[in-house]
C-alpha positions as CSV (number, residue, x, y, z in Angstrom):
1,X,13.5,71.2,14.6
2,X,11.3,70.4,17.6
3,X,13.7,67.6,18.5
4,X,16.7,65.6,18.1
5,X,16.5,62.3,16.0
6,X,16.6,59.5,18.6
7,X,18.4,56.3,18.2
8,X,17.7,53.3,20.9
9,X,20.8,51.8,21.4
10,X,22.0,48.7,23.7
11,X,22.7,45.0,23.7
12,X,20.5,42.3,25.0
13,X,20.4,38.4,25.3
14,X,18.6,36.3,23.2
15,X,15.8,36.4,25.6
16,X,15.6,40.3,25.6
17,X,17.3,41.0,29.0
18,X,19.8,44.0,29.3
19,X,21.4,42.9,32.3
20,X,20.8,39.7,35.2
21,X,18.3,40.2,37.8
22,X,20.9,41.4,40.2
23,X,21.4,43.9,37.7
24,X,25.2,42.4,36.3
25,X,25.5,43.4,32.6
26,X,28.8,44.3,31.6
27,X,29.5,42.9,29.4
28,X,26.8,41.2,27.5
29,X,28.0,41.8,24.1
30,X,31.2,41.1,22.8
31,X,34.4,43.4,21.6
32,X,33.0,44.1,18.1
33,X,29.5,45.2,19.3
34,X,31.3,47.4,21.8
35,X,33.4,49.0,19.1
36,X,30.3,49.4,17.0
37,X,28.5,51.4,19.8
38,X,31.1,53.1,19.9
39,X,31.2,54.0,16.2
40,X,27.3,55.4,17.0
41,X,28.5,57.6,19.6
42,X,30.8,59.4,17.2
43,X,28.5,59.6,15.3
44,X,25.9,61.1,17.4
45,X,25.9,64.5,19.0
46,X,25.1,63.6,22.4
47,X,24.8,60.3,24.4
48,X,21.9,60.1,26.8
49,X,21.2,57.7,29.7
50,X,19.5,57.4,32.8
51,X,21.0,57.9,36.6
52,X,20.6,54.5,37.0
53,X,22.1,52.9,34.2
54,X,25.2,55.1,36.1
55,X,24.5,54.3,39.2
56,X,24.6,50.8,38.4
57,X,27.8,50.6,35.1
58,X,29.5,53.7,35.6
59,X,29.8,54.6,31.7
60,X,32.4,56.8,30.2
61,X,30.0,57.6,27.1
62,X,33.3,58.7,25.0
63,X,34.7,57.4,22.1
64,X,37.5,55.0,22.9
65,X,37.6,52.5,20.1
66,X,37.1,54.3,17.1
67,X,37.9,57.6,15.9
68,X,35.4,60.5,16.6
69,X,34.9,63.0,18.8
70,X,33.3,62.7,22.4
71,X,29.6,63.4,22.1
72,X,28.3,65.3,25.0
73,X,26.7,63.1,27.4
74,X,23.5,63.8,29.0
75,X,22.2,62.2,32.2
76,X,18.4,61.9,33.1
77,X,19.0,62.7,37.0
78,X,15.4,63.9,38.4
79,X,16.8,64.4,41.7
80,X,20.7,64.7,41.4
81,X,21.3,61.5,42.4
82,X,24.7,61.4,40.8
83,X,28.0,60.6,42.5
84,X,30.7,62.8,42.5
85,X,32.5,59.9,41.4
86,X,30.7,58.7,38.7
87,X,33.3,58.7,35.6
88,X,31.0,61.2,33.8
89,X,32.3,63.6,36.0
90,X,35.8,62.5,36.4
91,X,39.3,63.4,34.0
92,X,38.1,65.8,32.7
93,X,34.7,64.8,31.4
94,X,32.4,67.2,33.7
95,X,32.8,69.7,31.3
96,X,31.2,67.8,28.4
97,X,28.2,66.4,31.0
98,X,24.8,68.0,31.0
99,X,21.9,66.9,33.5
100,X,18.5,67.0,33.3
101,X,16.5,67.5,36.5
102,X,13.2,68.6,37.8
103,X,12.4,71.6,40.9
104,X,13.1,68.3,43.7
105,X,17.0,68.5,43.4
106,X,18.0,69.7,46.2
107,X,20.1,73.3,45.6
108,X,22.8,72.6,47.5
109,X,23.4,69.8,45.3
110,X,22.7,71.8,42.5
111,X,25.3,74.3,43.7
112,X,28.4,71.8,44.3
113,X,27.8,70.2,40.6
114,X,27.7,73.7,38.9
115,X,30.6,74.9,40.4
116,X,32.4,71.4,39.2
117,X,31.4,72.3,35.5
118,X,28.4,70.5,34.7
119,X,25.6,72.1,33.0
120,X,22.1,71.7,34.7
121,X,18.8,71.8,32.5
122,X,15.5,71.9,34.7
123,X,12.4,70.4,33.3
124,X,9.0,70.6,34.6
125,X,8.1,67.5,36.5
126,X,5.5,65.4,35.4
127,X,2.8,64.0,37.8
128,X,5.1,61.3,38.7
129,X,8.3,63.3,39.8
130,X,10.1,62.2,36.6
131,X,11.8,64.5,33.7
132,X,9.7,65.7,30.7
133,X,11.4,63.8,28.3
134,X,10.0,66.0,25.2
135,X,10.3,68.9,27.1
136,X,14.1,68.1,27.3
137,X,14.5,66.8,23.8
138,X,13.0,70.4,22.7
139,X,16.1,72.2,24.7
140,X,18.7,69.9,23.2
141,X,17.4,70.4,19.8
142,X,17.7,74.2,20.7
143,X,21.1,74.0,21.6
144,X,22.1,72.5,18.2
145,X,21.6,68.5,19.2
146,X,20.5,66.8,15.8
147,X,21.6,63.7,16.4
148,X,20.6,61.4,20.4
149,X,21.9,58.1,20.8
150,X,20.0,56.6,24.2
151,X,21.8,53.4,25.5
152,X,19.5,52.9,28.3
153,X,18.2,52.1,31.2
154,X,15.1,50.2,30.5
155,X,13.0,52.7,32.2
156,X,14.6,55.7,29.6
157,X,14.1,53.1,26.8
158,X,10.8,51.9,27.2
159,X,9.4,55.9,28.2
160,X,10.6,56.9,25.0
161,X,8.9,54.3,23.0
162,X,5.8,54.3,25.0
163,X,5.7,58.1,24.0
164,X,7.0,57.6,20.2
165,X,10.0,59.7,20.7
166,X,12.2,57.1,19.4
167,X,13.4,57.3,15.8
168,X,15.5,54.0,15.1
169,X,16.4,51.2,17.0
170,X,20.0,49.8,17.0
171,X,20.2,46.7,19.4
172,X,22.8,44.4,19.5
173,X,21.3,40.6,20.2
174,X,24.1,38.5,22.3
175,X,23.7,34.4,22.0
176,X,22.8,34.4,25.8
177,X,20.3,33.4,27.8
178,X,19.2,34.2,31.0
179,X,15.5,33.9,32.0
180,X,15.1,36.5,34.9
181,X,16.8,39.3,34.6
182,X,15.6,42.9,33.7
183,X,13.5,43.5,30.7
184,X,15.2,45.5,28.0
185,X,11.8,47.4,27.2
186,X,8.6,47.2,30.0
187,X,5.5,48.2,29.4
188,X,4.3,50.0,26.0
189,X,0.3,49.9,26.9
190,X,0.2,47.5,23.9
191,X,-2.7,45.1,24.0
192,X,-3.0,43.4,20.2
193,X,-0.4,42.4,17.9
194,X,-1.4,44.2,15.1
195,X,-0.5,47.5,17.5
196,X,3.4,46.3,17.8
197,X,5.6,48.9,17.4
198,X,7.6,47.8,13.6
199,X,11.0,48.4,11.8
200,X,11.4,49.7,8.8
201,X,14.1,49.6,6.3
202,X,15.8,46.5,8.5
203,X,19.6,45.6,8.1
204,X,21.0,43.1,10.0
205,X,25.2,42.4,10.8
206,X,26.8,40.0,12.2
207,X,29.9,41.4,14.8
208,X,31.6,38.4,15.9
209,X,29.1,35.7,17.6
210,X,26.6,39.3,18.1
211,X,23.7,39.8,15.4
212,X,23.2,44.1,15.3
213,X,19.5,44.7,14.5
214,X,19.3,47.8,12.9
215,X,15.5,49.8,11.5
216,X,13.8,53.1,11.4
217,X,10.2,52.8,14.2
218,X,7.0,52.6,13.3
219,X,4.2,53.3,15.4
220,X,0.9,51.4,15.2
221,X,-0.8,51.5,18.7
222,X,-2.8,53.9,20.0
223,X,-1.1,54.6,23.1
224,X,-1.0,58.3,25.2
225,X,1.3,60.3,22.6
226,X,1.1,63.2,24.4
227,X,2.2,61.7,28.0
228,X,6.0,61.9,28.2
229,X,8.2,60.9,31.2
230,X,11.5,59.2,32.3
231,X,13.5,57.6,34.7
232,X,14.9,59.5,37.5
């Protein structure tokens, strides 16, 4: 297995914004969709988001709602930019954390998050500074990860589509609007229609006044397979 089967995950308004443009997104969705994400992370053998989806919601990633066990929860942290009081690392939950950075964290840094528990995974860094998202998909699927639920940011989201290493998509559409805010998925290098990336095998539930999209990805375009990168 050369990597984990990926599933995109997260809610967005009608007009495909994850959060406002001063970044306010909790909570977009209502209780069922939240109990339904919740019912993918227990399913799921890890969790994975960006730092700054932390930085900016402070996410548990467990399984609160529904029965299940905690997946581990991996954070895309090029940099270690992570605070020590970020509720991935509180009650408990450092030991069930794993970050991913590149040779720019700084060691000290390095030093005071090992000897709170957490397990570190360096990837190489890509021309840009960022974490080699298929190079850190490969070491998860080597440590027995089948299964990667990825709830955002938009940069994590829209890297691993740009670079097909998405499997199935899973959003939950929320009756809002809100005009400007920030994009749920930026640019995929995507300059005709018939190139739009599809789904397959589409099923569609309604949870509450939510609408949960659900399909297995299709690639059409010819983009850069081979690039790979994410947020720091």
């Amino acid at each position: 297995m050369s990597r984990p089967l990926v599933t995109l995950s997260y809610a967005q308004t009608l007009d495909g914004r994850l959060a406002t443009r001063s970044g306010s997104s909790q909570w977009i969705s209502g209780t069922e969709s939240l109990r339904f994400s919740h019912e993918l992370r227990a399913a799921s053998d890890a969790v994975m988001v960006g730092v700054g989806t932390v930085l900016a919601d402070d996410p548990r990633l467990t399984v609160r709602l529904v029965p299940g066990t905690d997946p581990l929860r991996v954070i895309v942290d090029s940099r270690l930019r992570l605070p020590d009081n970020a509720a991935v690392l509180r009650d408990g939950a450092v030991v069930g954390t794993l970050i991913a950075c590149t040779s720019a964290a700084p060691q000290e840094r390095r030093v005071q998050l090992a000897e709170r528990g957490v397990t570190l995974i360096e990837t190489p860094a890509l021309a840009d500074g960022r974490v080699d998202l298929a190079h850190l998909l490969a070491i998860l699927a080597e440590r027995g990860i089948a299964t990667l639920m990825v709830e955002g940011g938009a940069q994590l989201i829209t890297s691993l589509l740009r670079h097909r290493l998405a499997d199935r998509l899973a959003i939950t559409m929320a009756p809002k609007i809100l005009g400007t805010g920030i994009a749920a998925v930026g640019d995929l290098g995507i300059e005709h229609l018939d190139d739009a990336c599809l789904l397959e095998g589409v099923t569609l539930t309604h949870a509450g006044v939510d609408l949960i999209i659900e399909g297995q990805i299709v690639y059409r375009h010819v983009g850069s397979a081979t690039e790979t990168g994410s947020p720091s």
